[in-house]
C-alpha positions in Angstrom: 26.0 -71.9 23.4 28.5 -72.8 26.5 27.4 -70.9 29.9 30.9 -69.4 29.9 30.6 -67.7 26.5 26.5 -66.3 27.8 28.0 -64.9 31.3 30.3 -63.1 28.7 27.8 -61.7 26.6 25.4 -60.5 28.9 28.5 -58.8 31.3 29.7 -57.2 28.0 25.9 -55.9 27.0 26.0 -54.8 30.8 29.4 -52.4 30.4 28.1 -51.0 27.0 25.3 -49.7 28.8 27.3 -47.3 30.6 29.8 -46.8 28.3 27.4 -45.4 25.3 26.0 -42.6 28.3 29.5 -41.4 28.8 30.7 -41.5 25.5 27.6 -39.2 24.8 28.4 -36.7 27.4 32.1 -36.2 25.9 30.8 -36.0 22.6 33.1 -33.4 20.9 31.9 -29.5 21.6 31.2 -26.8 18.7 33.5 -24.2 18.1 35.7 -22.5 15.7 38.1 -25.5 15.7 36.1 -28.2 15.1 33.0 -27.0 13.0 32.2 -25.1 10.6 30.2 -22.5 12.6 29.4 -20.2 9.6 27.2 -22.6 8.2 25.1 -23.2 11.4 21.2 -23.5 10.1 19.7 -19.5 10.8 16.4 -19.2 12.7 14.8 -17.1 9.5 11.1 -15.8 10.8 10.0 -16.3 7.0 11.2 -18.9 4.3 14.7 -17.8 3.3 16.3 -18.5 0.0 15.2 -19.2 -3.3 11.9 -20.4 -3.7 11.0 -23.1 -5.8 8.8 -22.4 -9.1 6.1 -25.0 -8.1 5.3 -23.0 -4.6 4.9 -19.7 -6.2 2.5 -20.7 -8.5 0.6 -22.5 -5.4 0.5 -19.6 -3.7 -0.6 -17.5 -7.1 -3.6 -20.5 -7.6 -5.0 -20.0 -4.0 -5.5 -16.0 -4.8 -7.2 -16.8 -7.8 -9.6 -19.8 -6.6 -10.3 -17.2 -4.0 -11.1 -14.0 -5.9 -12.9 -16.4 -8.9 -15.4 -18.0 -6.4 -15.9 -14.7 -4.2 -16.1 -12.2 -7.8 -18.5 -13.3 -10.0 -18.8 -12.2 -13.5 -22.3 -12.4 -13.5 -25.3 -10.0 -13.5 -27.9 -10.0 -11.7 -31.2 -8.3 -11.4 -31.1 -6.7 -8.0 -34.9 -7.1 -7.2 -35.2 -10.7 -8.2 -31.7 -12.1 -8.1 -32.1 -13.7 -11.4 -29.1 -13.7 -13.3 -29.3 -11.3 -17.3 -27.3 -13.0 -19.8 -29.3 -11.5 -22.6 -28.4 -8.0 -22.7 -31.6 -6.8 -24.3 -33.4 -7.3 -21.3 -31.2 -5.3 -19.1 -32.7 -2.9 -17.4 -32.0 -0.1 -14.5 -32.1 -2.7 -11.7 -29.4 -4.7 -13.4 -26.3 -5.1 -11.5 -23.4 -7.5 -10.9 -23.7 -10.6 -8.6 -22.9 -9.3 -5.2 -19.6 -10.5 -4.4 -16.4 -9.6 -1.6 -15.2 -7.1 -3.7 -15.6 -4.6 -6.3 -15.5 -5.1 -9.9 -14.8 -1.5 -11.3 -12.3 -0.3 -8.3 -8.8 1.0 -9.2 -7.6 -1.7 -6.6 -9.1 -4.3 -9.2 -7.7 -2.6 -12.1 -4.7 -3.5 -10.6 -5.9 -7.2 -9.8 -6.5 -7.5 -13.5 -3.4 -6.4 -14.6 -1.9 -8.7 -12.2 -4.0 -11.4 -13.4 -2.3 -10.9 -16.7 1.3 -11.0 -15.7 -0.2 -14.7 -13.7 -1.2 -15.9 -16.8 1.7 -15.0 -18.6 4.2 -16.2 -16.4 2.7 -19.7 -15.6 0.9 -19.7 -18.9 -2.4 -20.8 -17.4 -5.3 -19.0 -18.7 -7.5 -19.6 -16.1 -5.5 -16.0 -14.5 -6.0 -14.5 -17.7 -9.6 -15.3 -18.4 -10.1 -14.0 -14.8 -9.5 -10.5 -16.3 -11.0 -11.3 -19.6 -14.5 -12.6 -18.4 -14.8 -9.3 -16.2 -13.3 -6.4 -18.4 -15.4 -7.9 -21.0 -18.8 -8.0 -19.1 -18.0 -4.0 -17.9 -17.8 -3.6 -21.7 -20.7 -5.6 -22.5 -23.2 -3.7 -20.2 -21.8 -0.5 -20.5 -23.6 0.9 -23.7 -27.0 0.5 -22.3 -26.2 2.4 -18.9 -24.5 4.8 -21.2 -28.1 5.5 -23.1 -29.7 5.8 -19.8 -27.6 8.0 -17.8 -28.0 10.1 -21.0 -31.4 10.3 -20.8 -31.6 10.3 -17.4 -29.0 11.2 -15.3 -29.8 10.3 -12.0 -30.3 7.0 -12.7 -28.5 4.2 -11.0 -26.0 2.2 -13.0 -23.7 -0.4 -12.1 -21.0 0.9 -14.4 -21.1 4.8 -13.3 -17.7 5.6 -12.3 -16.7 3.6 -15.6 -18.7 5.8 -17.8 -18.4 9.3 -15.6 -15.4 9.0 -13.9 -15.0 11.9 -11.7 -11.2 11.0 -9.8 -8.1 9.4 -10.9 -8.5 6.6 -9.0 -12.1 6.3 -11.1 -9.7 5.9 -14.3 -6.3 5.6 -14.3 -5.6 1.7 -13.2 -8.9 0.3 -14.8 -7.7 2.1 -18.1 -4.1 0.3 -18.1 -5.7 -2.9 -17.3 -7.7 -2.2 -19.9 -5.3 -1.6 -22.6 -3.0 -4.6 -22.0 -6.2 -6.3 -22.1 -7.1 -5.4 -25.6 -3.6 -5.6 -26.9 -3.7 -8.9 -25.6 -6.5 -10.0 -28.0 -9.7 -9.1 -25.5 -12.9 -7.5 -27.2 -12.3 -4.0 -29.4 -15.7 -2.8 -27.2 -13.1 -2.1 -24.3 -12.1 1.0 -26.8 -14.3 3.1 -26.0 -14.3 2.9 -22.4 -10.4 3.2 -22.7 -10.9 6.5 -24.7 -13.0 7.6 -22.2 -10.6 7.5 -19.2 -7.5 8.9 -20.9 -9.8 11.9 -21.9 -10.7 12.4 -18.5 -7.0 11.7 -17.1 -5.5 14.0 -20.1 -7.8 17.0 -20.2 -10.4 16.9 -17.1 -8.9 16.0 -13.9 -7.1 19.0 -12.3 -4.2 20.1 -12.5 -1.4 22.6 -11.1 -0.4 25.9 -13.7 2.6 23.5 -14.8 0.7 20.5 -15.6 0.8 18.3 -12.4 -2.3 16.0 -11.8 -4.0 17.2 -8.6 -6.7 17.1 -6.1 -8.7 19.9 -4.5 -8.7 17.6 -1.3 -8.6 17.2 1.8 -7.2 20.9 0.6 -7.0 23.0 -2.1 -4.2 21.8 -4.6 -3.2 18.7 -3.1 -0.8 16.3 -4.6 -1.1 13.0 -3.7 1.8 10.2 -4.3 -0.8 7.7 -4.8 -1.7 9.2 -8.5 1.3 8.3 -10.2 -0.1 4.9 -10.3 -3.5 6.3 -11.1 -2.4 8.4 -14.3 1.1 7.0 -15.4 0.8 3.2 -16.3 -2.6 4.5 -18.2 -0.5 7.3 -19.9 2.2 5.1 -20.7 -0.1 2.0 -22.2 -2.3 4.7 -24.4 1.3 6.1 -26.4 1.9 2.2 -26.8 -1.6 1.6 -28.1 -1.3 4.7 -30.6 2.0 5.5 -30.5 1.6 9.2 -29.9 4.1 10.8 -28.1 2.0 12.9 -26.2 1.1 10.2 -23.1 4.8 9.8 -22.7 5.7 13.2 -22.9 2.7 13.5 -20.4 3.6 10.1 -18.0 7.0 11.5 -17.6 6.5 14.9 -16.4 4.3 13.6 -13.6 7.4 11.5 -12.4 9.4 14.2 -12.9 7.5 17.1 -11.0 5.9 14.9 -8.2 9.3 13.7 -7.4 10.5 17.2 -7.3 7.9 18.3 -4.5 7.8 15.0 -3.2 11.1 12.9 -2.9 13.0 13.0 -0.3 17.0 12.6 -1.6 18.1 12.2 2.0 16.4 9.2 3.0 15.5 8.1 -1.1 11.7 8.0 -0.4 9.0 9.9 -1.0 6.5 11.7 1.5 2.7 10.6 1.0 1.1 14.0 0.5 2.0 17.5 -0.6 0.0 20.4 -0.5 0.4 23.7 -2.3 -0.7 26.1 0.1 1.4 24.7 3.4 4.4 26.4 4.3 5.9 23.4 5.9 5.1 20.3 4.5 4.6 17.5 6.5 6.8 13.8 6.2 5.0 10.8 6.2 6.5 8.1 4.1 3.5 5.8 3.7 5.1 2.5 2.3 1.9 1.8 0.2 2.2 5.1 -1.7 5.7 4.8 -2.5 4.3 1.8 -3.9 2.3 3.6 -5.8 5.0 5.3 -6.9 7.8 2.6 -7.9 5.2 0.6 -10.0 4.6 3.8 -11.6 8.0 4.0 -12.8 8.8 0.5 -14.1 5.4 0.1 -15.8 6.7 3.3 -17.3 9.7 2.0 -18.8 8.7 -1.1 -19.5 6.9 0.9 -22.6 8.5 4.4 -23.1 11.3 4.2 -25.6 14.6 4.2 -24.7 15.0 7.3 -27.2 12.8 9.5 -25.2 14.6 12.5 -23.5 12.9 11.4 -20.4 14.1 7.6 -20.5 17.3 8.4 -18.7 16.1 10.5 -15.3 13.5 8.1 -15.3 15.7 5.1 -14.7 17.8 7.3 -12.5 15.0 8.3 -10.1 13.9 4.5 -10.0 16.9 3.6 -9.2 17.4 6.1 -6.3 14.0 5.3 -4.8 15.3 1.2 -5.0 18.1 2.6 -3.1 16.2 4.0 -0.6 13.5 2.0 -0.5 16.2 -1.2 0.7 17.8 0.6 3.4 14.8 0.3 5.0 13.7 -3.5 4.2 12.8 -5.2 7.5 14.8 -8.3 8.8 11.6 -10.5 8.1 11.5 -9.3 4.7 8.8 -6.7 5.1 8.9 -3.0 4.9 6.9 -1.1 7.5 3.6 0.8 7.2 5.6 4.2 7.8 9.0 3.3 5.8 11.7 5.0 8.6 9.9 3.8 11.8 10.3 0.8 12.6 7.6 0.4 15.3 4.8 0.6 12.8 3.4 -2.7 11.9 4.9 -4.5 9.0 2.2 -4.2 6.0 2.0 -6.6 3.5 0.5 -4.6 0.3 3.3 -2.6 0.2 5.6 -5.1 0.5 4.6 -6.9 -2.2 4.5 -3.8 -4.4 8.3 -3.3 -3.8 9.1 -7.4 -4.8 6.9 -6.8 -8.0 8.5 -4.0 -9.3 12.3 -5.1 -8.1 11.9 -7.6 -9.4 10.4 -6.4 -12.8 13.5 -4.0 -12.9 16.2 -6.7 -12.0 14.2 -8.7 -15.0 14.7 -5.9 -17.4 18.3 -4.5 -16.6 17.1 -1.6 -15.0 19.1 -1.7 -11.5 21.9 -3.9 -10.5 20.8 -7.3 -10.7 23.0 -8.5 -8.3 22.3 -6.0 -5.3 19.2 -6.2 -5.7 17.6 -9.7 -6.8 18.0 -10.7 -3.3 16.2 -7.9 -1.7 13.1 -8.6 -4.3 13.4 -12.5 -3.4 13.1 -12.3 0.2 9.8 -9.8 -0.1 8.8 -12.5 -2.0 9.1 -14.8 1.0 7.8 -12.6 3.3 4.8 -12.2 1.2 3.7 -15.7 0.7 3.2 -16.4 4.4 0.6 -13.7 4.6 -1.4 -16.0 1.8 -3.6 -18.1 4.2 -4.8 -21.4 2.5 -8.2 -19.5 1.4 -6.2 -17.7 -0.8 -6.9 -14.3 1.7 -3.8 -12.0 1.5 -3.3 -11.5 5.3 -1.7 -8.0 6.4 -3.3 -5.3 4.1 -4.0 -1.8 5.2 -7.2 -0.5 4.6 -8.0 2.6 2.4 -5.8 4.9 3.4 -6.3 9.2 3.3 -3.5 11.5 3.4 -2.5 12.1 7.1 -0.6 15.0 9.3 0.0 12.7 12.0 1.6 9.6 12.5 -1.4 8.3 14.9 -3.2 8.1 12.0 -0.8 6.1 9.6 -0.1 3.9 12.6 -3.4 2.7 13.7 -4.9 2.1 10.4 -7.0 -1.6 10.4 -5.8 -4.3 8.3 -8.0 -6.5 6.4 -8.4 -9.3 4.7 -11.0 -7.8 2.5 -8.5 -4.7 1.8 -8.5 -4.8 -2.1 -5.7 -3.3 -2.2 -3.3 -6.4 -1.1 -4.8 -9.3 -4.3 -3.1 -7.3 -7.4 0.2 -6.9 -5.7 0.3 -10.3 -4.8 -0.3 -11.4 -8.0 2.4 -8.7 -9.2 4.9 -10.0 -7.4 4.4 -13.9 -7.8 4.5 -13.5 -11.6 7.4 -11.2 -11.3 8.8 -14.0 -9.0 8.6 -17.0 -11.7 10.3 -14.7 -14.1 13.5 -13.9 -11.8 13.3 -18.1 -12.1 13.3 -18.1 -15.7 16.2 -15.6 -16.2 18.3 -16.5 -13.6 20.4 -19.0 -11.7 20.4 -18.6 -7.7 22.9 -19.9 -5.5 23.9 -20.3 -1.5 27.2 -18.7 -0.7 28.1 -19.3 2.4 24.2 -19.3 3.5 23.8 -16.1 1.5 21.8 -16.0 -1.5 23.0 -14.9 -4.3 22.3 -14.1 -8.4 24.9 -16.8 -9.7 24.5 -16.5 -13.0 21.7 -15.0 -16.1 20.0 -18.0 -18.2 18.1 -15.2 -20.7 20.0 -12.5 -22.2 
């Protein structure tokens, strides 16, 4: 190459060094003229849009390797930690492997119910035998504590509450678990046990004059929001099992009466407790109990026929309590621990309570699909962050009285080991995959949206 043509090169390489630097600095601004500012990427605090099946079912796996390795359905002999698998040689010291959580809670009736809708929904059975493995060893061991606490009462047996319940929460959401079990093929020994609880919920827990389930506590005649989930779903699964219309009949008066004491039309939510005797009655709209409350209904209607006189106030009150229940939907996708204050901490049971059973009405034509598929969506999201990669659901509020305070709704400890937080999550993630299934999603001008519906 001729020196003349090099000198060139290199004083041309020279000028484009301090060319590019000021081209950079006029590089053309942002604004309404020359971009298109409405699509400008949002900075969402949780995963916004519509997730893909692949992750949901991730997140559902994690909560079940978790609960599987830390709830064993094993028994044990609690004096010399050998496991019993021959049930002729259990005894009174016989009890279940010690584990992080309890088998025969009503916060694990709901993890096997949830369990269920996993299995169904991804169509893996390892969720389902989850629920099948345990409901069937609680049915398995149960006759022989039954012949022992009858001849000796005080005895101690690992499946007490299961054979003399004395509460709702004793009953109602082992018994629906139970019954979608065993119409889903489990062993016929879960009959008894199922006949058991509904006799207890129908004729032995207390109730007001006009039929309301109640408690004598923490005062005399005290109505709880909470028990709708711990006498409806089991109400409404028995008149499916038998057909008798009695449990309906039964499952919608409690709707019907505790939303009449309890619901509050003005703000489309319902207060946590109500007691008989107070001549002011206290408003604390604990999310987890309207929880409670909304599962209630759509596990309600998922069975009662259309036909019933009660079908059509039932769908009506759900959908007033959706209403309600989205006005107060946090930014982030959360709801708060007290629904209408917004400087309680944001609690993740309830949260995923409210996707669940959105979603499970947006699945079944219940509430607009439209308004309301994107509310269930982004609980969804909001949800799955609080799933840490043990499979721990992050967030939960512990066990949770009735209050007349807000100190004590607002300081209540969250936990990892709250029960309450695994059959939600499991709820909602199966309810998740099957907004997938039925529905096409869309961006719309970085909205999401219900395009269009794949199953009619």
């Amino acid at each position: 190459m001729k020196p003349k043509k090099i000198i060139v090169l290199i004083l041309l390489a020279q000028s484009l060094t301090y060319v590019c630097p000021l081209a950079a600095q006029q590089k053309v601004p942002q604004n309404d003229v020359t971009a298109p500012l409405h699509l400008m990427k949002p900075e969402y605090p949780v995963p916004y849009g519509k997730p893909e099946a692949k992750e949901i079912t991730a997140v559902l796996m994690r909560v079940w390797k978790y609960l599987d390795s830390v709830t064993p359905a094993k028994v044990i002999n609690s004096k010399s930690g050998a496991e019993i698998t021959d049930w002729k040689k259990l005894n009174a010291d016989a009890v279940f492997a010690p584990g992080d959580f309890r088998l025969t809670s009503y916060e694990w009736g709901v993890t096997y119910s949830g369990m269920i809708n996993a299995g169904l929904a991804t169509g893996d059975q390892r969720f389902t035998e989850y629920t099948t493995q345990r409901l069937k060893l609680i049915a398995d061991i149960a006759p022989y504590f039954a012949a022992l606490l009858k001849s000796d009462p005080k005895a101690a047996s690992a499946v007490r509450t299961v054979l003399q319940p004395h509460a709702l929460d004793d009953s109602g959401a082992l018994c629906a678990a139970m019954i979608r079990s065993l119409l889903g093929g489990n062993t016929k020994a879960l009959r008894p046990l199922i006949d058991n609880f509904i006799t207890y919920i129908s004729s032995k827990q207390y109730r007001f004059p006009d039929g309301t389930l109640s408690r004598n506590r923490p005062a005399a005649q005290s109505l709880w929001l909470d028990d709708l989930y711990m006498s409806v779903p089991a109400l409404a699964q028995m008149g499916k099992l038998t057909g008798d219309q009695k449990y309906y009949d039964d499952a919608v008066k409690q709707i019907l009466q505790f939303s009449e004491r309890m619901f509050n039309k003005e703000k489309g939510v319902y207060m946590h407790g109500w007691i008989q005797g107070m001549t002011y009655h206290q408003q604390y709209h604990w999310a987890r109990a309207n929880g409670w409350a909304v599962i209630a209904m759509v596990e309600l209607l998922d069975v009662l026929p259309k036909t019933h006189a009660g079908y059509a106030t039932v769908v009506k009150q759900l959908q007033l309590h959706f209403q309600g229940l989205a006005s107060y939907q946090d930014g982030t996708g959360f709801w708060h621990q007290l629904l209408d204050r917004n400087d309680s901490y944001l609690e993740t049971s309830a949260t995923a309570m409210y996707a669940y059973a959105i979603g499970r009405a947006v699945n079944h034509g219940y509430v607009d699909q439209h308004a309301f598929a994107p509310v269930a969506m982004l609980a969804w999201n909001a949800v799955s962050t609080k799933v840490n990669a043990m499979g721990q659901v992050e967030g939960t509020c512990v066990g949770t009285g009735m209050g007349f305070d807000p100190a004590f709704y607002y300081y209540r400890p969250v936990s990892v080991h709250a029960a309450h937080g695994y059959g939600p999550v499991l709820l909602a993630g199966a309810e998740m995959l099957m907004m997938l299934k039925n529905f096409d999603f869309d961006i719309n001008d970085s909205a999401l949206v219900l395009k269009a519906v794949k199953n009619k």
